[in-house]
N, CA, C, O and CB atoms as a CASP TS submission, in Angstrom:
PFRMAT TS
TARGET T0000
AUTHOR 0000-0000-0000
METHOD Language model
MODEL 1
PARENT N/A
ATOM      1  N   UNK     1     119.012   4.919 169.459  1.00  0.00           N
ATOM      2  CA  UNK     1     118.306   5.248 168.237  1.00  0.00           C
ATOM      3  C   UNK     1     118.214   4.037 167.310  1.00  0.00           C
ATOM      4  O   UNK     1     117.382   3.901 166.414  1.00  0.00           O
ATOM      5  CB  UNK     1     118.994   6.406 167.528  1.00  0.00           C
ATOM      6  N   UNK     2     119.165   3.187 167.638  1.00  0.00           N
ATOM      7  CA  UNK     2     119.338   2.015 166.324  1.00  0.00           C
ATOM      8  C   UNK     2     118.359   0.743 166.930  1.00  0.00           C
ATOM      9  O   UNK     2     118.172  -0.266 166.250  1.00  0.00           O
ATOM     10  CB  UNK     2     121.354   1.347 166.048  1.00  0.00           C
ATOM     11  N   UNK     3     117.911   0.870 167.942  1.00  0.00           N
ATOM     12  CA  UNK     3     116.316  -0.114 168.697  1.00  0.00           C
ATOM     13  C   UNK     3     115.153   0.527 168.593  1.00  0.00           C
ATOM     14  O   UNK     3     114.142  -0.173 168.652  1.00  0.00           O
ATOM     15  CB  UNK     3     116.262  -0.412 170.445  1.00  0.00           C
ATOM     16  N   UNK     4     114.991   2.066 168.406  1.00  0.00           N
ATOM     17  CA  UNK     4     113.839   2.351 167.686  1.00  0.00           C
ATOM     18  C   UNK     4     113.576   2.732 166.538  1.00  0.00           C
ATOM     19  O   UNK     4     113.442   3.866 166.077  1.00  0.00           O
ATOM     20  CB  UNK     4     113.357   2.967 168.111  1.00  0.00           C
ATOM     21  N   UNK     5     113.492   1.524 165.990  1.00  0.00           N
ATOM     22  CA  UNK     5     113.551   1.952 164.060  1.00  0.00           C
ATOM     23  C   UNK     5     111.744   1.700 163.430  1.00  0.00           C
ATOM     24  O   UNK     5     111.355   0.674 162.872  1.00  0.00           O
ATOM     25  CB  UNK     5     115.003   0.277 162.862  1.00  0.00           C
ATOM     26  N   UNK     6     111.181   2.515 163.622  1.00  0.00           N
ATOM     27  CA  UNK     6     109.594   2.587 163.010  1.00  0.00           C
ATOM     28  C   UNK     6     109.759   2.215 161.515  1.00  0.00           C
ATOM     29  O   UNK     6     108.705   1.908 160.958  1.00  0.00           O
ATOM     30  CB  UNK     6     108.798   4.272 163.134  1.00  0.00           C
ATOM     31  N   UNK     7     110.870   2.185 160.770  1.00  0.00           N
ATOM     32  CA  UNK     7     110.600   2.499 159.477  1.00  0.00           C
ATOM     33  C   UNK     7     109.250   1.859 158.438  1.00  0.00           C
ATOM     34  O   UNK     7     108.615   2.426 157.548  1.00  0.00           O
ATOM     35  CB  UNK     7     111.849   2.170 158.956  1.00  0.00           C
ATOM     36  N   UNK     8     109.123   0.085 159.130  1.00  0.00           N
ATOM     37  CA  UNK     8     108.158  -0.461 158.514  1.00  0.00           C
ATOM     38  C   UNK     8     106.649   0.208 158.738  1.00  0.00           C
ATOM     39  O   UNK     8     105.617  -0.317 158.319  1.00  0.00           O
ATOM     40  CB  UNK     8     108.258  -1.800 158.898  1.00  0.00           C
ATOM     41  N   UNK     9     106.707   1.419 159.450  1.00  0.00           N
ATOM     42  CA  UNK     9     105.079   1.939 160.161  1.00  0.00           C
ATOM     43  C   UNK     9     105.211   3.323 159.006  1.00  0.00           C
ATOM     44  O   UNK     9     104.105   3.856 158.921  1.00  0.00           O
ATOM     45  CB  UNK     9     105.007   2.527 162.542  1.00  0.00           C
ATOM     46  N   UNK    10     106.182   3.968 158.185  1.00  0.00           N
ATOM     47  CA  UNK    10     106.225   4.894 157.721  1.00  0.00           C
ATOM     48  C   UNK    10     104.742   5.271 156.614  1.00  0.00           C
ATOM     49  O   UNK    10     104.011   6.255 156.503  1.00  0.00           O
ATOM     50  CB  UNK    10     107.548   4.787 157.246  1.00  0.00           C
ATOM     51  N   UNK    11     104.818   3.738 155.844  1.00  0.00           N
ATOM     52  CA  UNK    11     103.742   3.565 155.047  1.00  0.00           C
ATOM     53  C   UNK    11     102.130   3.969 155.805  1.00  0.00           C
ATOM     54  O   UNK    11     101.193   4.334 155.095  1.00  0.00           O
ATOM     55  CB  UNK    11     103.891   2.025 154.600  1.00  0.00           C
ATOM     56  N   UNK    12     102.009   3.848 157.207  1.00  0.00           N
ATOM     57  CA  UNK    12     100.856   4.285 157.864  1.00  0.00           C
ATOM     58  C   UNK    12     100.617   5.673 158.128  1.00  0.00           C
ATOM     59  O   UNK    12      99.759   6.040 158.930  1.00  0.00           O
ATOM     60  CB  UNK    12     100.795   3.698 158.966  1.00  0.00           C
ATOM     61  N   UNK    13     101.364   6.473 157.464  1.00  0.00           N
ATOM     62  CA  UNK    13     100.626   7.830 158.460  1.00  0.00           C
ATOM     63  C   UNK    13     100.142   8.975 157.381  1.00  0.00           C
ATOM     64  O   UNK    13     100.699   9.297 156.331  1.00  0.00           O
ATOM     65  CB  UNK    13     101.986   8.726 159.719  1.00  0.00           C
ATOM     66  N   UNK    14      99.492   9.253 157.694  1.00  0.00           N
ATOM     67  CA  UNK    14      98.276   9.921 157.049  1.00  0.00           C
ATOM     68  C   UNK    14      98.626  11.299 157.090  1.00  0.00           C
ATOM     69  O   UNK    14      98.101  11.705 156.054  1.00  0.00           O
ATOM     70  CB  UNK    14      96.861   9.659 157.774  1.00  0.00           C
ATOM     71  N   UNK    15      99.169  12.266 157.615  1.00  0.00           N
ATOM     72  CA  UNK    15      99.150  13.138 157.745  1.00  0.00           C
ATOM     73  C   UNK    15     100.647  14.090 156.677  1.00  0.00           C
ATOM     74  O   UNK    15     101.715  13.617 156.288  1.00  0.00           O
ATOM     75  CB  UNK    15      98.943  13.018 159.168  1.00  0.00           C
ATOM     76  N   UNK    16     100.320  14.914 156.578  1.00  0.00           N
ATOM     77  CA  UNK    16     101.296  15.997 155.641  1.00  0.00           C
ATOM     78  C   UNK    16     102.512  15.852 156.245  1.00  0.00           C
ATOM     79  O   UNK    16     102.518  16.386 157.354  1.00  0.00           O
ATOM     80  CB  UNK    16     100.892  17.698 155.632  1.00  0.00           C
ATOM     81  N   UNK    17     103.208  15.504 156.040  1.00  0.00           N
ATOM     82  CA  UNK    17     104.968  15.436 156.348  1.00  0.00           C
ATOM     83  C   UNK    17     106.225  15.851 155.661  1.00  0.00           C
ATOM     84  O   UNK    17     106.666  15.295 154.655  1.00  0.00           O
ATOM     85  CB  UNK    17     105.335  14.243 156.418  1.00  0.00           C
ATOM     86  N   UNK    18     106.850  17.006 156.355  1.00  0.00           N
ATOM     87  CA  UNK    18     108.191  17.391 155.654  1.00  0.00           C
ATOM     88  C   UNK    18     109.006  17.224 156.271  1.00  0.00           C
ATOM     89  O   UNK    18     108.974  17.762 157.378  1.00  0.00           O
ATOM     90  CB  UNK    18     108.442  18.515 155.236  1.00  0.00           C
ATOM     91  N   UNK    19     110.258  16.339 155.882  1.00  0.00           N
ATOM     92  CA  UNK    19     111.397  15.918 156.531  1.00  0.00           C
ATOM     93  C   UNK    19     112.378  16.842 155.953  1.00  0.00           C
ATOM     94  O   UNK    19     112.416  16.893 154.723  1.00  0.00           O
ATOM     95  CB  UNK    19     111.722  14.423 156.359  1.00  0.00           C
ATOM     96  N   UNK    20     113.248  17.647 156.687  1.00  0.00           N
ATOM     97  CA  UNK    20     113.868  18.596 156.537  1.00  0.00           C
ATOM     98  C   UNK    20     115.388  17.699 156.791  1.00  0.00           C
ATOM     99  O   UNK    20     115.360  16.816 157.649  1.00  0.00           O
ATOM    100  CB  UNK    20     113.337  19.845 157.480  1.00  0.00           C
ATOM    101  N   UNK    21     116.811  17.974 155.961  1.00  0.00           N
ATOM    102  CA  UNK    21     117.672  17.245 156.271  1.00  0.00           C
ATOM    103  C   UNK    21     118.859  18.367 156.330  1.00  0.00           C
ATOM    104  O   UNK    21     118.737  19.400 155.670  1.00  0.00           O
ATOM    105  CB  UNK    21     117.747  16.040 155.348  1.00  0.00           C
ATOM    106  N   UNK    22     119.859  18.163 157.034  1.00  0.00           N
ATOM    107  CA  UNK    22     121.099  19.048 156.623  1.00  0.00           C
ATOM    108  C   UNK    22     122.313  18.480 155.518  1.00  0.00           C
ATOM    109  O   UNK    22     122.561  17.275 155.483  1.00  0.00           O
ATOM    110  CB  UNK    22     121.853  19.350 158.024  1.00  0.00           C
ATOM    111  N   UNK    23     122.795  19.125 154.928  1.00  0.00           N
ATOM    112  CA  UNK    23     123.696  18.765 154.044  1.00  0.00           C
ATOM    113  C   UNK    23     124.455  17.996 154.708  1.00  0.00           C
ATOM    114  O   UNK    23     124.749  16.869 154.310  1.00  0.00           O
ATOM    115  CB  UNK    23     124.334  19.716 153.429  1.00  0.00           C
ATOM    116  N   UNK    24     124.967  18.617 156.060  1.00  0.00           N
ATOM    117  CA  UNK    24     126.565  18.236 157.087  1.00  0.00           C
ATOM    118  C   UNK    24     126.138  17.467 158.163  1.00  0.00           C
ATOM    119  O   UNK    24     126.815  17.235 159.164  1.00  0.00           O
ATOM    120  CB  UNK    24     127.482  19.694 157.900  1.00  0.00           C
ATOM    121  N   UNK    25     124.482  16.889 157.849  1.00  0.00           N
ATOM    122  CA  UNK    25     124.097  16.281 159.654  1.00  0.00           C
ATOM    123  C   UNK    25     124.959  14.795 159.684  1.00  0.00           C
ATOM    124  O   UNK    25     125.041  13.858 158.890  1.00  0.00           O
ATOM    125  CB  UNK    25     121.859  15.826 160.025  1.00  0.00           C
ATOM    126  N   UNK    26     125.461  15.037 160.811  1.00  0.00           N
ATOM    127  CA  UNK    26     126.517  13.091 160.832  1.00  0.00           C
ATOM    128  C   UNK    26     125.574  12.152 161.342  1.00  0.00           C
ATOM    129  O   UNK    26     125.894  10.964 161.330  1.00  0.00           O
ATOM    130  CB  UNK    26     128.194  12.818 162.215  1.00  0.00           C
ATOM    131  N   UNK    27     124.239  12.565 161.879  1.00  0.00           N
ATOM    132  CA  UNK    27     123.264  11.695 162.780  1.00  0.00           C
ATOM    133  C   UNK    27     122.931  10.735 161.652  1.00  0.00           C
ATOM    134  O   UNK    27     123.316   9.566 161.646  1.00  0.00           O
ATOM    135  CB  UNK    27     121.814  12.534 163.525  1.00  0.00           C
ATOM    136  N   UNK    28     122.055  11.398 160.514  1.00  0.00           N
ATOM    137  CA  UNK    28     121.311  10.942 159.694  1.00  0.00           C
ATOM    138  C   UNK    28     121.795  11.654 158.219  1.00  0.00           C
ATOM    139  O   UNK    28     121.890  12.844 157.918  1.00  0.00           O
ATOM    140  CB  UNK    28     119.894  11.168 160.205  1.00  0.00           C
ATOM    141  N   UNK    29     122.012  10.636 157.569  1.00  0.00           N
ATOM    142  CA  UNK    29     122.508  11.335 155.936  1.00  0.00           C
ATOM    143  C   UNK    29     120.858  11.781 155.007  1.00  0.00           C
ATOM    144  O   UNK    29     119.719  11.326 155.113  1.00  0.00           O
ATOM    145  CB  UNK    29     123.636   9.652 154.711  1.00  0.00           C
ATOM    146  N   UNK    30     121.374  12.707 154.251  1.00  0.00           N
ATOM    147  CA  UNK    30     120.558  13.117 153.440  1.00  0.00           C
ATOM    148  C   UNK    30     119.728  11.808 152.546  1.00  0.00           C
ATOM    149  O   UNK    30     118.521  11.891 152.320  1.00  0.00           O
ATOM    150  CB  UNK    30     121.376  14.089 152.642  1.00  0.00           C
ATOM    151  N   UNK    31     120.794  10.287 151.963  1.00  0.00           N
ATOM    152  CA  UNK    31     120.050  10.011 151.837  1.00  0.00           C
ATOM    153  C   UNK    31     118.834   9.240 152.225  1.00  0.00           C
ATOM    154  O   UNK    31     117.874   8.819 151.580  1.00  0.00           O
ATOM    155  CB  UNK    31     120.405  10.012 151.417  1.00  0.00           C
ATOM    156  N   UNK    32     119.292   9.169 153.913  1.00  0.00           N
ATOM    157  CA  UNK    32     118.445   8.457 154.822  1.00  0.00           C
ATOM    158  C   UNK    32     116.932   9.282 154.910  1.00  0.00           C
ATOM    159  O   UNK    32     115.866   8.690 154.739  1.00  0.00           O
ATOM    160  CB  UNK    32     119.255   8.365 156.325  1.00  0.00           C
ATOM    161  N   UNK    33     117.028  10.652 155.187  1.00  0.00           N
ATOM    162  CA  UNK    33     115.523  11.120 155.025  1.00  0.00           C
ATOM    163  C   UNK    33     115.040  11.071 153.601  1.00  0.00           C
ATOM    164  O   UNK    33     113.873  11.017 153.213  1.00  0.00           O
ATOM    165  CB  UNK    33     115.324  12.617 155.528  1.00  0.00           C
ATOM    166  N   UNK    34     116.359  11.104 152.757  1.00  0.00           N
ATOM    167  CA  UNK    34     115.318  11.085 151.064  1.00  0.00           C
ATOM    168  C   UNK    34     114.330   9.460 151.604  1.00  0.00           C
ATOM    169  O   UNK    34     113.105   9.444 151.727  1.00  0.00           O
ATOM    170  CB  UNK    34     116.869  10.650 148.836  1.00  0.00           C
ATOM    171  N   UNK    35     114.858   8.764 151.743  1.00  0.00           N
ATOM    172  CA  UNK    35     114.256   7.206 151.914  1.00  0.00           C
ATOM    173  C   UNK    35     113.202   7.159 153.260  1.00  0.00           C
ATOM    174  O   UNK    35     112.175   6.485 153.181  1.00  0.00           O
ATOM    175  CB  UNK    35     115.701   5.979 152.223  1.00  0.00           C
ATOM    176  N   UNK    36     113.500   7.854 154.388  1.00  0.00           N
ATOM    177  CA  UNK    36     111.980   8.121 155.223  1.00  0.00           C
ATOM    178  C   UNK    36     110.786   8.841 153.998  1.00  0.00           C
ATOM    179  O   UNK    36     109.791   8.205 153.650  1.00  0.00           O
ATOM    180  CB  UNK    36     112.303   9.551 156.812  1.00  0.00           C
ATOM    181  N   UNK    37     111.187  10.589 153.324  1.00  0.00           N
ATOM    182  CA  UNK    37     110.369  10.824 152.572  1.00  0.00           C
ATOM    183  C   UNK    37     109.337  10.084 151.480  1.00  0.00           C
ATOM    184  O   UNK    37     108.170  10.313 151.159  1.00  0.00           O
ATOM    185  CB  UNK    37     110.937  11.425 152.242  1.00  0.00           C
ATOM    186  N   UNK    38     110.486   8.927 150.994  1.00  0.00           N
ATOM    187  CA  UNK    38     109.579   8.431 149.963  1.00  0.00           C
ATOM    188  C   UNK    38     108.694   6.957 150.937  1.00  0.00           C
ATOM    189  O   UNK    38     108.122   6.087 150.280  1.00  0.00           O
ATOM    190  CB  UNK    38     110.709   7.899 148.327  1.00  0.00           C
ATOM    191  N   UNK    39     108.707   6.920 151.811  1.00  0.00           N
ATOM    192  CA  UNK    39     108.172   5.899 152.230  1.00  0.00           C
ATOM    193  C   UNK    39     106.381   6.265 152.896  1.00  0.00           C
ATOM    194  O   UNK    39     105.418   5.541 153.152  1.00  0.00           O
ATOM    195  CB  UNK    39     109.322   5.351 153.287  1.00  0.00           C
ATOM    196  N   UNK    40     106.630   7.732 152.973  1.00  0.00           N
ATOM    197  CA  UNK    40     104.859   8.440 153.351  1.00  0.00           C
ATOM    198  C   UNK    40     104.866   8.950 152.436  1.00  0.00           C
ATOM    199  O   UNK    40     105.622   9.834 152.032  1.00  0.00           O
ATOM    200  CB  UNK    40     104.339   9.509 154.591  1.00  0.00           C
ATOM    201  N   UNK    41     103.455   8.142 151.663  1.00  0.00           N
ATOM    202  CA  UNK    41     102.925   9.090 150.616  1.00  0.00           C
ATOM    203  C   UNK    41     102.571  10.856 150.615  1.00  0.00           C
ATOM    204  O   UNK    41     101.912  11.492 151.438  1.00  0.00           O
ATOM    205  CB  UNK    41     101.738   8.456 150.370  1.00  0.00           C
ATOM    206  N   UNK    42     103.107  11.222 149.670  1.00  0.00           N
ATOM    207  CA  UNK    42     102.725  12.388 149.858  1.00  0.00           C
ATOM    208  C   UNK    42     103.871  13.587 150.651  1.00  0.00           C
ATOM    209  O   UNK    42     103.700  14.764 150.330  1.00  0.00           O
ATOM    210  CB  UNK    42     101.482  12.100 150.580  1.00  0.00           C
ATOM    211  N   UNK    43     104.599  13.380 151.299  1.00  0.00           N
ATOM    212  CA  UNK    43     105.281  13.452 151.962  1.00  0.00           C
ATOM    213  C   UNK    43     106.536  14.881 151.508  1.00  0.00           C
ATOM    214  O   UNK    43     107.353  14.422 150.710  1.00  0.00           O
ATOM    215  CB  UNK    43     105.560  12.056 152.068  1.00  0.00           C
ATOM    216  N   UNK    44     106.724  15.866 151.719  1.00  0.00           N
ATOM    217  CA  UNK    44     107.806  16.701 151.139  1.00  0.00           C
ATOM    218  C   UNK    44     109.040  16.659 152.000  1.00  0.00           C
ATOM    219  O   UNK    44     109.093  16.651 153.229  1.00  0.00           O
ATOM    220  CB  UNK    44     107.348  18.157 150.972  1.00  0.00           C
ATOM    221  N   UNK    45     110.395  16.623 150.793  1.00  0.00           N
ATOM    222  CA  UNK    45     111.807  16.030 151.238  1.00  0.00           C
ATOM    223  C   UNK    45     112.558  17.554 150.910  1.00  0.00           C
ATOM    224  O   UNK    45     112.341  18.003 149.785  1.00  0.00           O
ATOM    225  CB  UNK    45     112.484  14.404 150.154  1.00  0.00           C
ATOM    226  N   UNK    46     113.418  18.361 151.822  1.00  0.00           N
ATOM    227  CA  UNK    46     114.032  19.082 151.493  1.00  0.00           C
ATOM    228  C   UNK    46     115.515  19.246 152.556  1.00  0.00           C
ATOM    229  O   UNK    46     115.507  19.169 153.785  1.00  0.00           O
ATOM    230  CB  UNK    46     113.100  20.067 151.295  1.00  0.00           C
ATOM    231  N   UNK    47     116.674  19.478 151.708  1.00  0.00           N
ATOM    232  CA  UNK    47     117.811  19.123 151.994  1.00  0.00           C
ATOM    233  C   UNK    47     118.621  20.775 152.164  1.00  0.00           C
ATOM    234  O   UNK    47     118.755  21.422 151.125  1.00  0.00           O
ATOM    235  CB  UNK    47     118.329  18.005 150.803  1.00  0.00           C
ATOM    236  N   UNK    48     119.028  21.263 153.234  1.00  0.00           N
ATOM    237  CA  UNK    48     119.414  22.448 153.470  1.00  0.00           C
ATOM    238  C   UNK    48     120.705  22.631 153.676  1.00  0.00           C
ATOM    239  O   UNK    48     121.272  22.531 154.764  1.00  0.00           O
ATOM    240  CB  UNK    48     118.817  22.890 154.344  1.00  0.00           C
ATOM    241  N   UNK    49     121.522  23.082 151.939  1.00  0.00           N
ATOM    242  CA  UNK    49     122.916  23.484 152.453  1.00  0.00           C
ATOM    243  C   UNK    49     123.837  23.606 153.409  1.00  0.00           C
ATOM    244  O   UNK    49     123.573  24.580 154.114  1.00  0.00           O
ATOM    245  CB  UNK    49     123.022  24.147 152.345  1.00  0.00           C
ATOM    246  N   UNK    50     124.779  23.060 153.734  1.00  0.00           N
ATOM    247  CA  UNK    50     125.301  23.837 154.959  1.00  0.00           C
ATOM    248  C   UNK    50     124.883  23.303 156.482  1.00  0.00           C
ATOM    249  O   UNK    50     125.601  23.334 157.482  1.00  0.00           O
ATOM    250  CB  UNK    50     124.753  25.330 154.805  1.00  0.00           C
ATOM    251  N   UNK    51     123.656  22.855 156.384  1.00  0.00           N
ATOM    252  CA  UNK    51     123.266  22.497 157.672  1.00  0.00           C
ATOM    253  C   UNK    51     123.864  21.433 158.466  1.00  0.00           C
ATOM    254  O   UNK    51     124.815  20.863 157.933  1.00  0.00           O
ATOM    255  CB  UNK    51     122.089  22.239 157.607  1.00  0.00           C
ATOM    256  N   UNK    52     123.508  21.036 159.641  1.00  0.00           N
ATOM    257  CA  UNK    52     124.474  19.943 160.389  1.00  0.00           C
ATOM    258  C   UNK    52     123.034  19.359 160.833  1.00  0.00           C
ATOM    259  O   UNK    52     122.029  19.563 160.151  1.00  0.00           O
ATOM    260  CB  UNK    52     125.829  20.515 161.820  1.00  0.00           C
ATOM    261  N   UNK    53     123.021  18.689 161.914  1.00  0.00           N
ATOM    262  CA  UNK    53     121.838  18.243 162.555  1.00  0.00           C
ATOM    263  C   UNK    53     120.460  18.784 163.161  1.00  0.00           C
ATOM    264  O   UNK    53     119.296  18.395 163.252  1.00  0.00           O
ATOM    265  CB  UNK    53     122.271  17.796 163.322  1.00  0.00           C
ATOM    266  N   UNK    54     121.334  20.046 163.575  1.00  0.00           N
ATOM    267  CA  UNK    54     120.313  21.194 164.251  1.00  0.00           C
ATOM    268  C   UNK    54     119.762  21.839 163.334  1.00  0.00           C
ATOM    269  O   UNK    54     119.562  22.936 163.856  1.00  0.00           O
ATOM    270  CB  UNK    54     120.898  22.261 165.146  1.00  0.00           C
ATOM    271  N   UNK    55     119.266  21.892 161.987  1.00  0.00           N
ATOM    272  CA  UNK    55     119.308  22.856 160.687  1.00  0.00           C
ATOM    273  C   UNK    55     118.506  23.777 161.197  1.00  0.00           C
ATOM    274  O   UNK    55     119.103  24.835 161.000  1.00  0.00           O
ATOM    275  CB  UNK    55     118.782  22.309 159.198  1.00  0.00           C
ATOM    276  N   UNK    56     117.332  24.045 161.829  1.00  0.00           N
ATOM    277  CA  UNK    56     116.722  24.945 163.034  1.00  0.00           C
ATOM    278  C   UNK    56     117.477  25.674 163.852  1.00  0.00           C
ATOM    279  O   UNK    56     117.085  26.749 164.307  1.00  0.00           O
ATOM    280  CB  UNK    56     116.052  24.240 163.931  1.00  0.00           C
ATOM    281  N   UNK    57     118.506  25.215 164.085  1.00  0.00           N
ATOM    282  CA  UNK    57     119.677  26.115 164.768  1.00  0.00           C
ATOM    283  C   UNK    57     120.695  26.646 163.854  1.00  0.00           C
ATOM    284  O   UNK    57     121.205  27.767 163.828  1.00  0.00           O
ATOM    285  CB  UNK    57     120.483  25.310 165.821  1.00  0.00           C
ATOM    286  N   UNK    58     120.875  25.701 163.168  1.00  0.00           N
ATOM    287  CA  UNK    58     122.430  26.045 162.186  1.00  0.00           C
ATOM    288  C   UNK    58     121.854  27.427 160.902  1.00  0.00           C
ATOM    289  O   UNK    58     122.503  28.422 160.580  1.00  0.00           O
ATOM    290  CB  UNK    58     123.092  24.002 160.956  1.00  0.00           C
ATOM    291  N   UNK    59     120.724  27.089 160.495  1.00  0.00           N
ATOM    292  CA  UNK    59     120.376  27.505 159.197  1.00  0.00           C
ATOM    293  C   UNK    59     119.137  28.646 159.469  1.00  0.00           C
ATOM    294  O   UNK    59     118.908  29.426 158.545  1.00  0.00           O
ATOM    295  CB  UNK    59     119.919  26.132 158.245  1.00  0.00           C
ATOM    296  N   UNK    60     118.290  28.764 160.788  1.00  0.00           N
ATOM    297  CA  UNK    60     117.056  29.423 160.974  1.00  0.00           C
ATOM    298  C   UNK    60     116.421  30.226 159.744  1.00  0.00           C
ATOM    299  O   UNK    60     115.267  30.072 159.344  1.00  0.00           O
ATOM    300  CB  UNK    60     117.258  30.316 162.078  1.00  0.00           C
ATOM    301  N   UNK    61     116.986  30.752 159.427  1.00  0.00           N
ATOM    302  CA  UNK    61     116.003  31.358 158.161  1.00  0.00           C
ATOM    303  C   UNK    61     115.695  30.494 157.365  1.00  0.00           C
ATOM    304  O   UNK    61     114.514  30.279 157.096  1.00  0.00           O
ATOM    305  CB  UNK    61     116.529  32.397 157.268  1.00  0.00           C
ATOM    306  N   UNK    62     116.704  29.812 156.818  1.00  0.00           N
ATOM    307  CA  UNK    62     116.320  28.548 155.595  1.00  0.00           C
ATOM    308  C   UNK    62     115.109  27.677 155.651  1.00  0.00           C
ATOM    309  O   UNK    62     114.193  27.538 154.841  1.00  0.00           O
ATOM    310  CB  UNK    62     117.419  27.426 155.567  1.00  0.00           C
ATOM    311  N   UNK    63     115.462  26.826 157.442  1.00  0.00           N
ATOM    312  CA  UNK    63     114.283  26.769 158.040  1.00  0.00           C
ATOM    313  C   UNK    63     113.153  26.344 158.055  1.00  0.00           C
ATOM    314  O   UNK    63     112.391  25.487 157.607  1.00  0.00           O
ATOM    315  CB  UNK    63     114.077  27.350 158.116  1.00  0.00           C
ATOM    316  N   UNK    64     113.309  27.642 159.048  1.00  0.00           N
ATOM    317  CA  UNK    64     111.639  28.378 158.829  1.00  0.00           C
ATOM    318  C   UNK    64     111.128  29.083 157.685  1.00  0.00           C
ATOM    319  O   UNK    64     110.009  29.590 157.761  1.00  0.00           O
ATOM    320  CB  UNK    64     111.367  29.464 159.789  1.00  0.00           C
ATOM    321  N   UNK    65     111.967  29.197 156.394  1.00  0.00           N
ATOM    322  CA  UNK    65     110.940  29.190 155.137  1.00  0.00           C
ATOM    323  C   UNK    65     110.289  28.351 154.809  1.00  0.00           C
ATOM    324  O   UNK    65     109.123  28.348 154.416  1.00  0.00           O
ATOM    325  CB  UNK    65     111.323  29.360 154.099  1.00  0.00           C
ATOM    326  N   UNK    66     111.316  27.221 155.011  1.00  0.00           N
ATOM    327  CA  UNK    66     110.880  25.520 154.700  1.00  0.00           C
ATOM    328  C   UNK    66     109.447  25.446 155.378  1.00  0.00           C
ATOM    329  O   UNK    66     108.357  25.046 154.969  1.00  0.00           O
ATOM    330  CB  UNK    66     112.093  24.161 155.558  1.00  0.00           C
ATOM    331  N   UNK    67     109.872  25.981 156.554  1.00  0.00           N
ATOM    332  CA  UNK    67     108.431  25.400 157.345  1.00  0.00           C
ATOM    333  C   UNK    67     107.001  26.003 157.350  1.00  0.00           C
ATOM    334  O   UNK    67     105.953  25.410 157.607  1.00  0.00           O
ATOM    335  CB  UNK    67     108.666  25.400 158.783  1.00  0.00           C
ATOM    336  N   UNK    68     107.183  27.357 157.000  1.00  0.00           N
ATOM    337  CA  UNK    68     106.281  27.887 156.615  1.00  0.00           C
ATOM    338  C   UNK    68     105.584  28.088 155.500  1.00  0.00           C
ATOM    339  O   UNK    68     104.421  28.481 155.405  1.00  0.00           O
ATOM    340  CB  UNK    68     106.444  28.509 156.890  1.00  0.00           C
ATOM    341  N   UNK    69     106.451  27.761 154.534  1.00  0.00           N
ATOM    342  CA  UNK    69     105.668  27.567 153.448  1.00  0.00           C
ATOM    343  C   UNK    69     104.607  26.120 153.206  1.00  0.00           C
ATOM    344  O   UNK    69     103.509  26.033 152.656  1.00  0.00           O
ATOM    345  CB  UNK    69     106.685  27.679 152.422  1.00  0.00           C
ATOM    346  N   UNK    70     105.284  25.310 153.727  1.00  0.00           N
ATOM    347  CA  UNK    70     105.032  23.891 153.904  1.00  0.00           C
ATOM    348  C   UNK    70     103.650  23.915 154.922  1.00  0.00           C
ATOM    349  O   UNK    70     102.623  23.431 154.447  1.00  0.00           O
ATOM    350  CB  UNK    70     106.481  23.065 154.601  1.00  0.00           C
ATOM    351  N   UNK    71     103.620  24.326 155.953  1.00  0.00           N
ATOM    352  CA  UNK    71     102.056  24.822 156.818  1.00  0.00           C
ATOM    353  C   UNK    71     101.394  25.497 155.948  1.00  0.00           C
ATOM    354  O   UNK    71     100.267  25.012 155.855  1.00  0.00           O
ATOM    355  CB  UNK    71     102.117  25.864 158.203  1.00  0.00           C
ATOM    356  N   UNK    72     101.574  26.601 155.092  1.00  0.00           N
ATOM    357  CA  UNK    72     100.914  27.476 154.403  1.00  0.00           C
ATOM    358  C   UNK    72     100.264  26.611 153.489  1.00  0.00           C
ATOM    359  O   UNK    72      99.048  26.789 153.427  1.00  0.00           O
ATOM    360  CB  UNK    72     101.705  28.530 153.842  1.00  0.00           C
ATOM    361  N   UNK    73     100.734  25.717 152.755  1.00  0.00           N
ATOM    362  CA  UNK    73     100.449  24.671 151.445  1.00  0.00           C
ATOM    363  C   UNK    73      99.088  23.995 152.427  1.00  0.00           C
ATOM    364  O   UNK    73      97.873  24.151 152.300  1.00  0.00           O
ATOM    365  CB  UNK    73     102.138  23.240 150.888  1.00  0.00           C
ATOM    366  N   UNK    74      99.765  23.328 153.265  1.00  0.00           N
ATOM    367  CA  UNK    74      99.248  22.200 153.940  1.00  0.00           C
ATOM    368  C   UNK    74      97.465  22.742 155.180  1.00  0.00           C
ATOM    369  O   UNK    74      96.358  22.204 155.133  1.00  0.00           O
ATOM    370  CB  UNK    74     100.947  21.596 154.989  1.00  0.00           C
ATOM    371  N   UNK    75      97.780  23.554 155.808  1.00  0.00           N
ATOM    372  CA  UNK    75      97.269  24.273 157.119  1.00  0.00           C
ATOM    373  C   UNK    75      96.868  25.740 156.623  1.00  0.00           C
ATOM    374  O   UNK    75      96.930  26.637 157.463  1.00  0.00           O
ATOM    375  CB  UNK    75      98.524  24.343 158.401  1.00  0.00           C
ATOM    376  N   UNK    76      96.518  26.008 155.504  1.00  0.00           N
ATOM    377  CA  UNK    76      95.836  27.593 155.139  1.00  0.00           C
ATOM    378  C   UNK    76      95.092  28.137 156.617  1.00  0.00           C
ATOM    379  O   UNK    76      94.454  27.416 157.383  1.00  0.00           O
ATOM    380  CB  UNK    76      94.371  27.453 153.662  1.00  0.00           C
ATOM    381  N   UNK    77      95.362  29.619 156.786  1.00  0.00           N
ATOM    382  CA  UNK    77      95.122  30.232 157.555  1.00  0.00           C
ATOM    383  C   UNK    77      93.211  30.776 157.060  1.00  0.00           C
ATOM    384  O   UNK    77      93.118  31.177 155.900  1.00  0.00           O
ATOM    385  CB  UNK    77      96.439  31.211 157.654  1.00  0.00           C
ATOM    386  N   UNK    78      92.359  30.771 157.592  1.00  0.00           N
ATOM    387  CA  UNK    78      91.562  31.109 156.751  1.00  0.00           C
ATOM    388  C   UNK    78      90.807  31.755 157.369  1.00  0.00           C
ATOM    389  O   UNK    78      89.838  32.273 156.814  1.00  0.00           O
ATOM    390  CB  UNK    78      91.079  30.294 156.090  1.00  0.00           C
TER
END
């Protein structure tokens, strides 16, 4: 993981992005995705109590609110 570091390409991407983080993940600290988040414009940063790495596993409801609301904003059903 520490030979593929994109970070200088973050500024390129165009598309709606939410980086979801866990409170307890040991991979990546909270404030490492705050600092991916602010590097794509536009970009939504949210940090989930409790969570570890898997926050999709650890947290599922929390989640998938996160995520659905975030498609809903972004991807309207229409």
């Amino acid at each position: 993981m520490n030979q593929f570091d994109l970070r200088g390409r973050l500024g390129q991407v165009r598309a709606p992005v939410l980086v979801i983080s866990g409170e307890r993940d040991r991979l990546f600290s909270a404030e490492q995705a705050q600092e991916i988040a602010e590097e794509v414009a536009g970009s939504s940063y949210a940090m989930i109590p409790g969570a570890g790495h898997l926050s999709s596993l650890d947290t599922p409801d929390q989640f998938n609110r996160l995520l659905s609301d975030f498609l809903a904003a972004h991807f309207p059903i229409k």
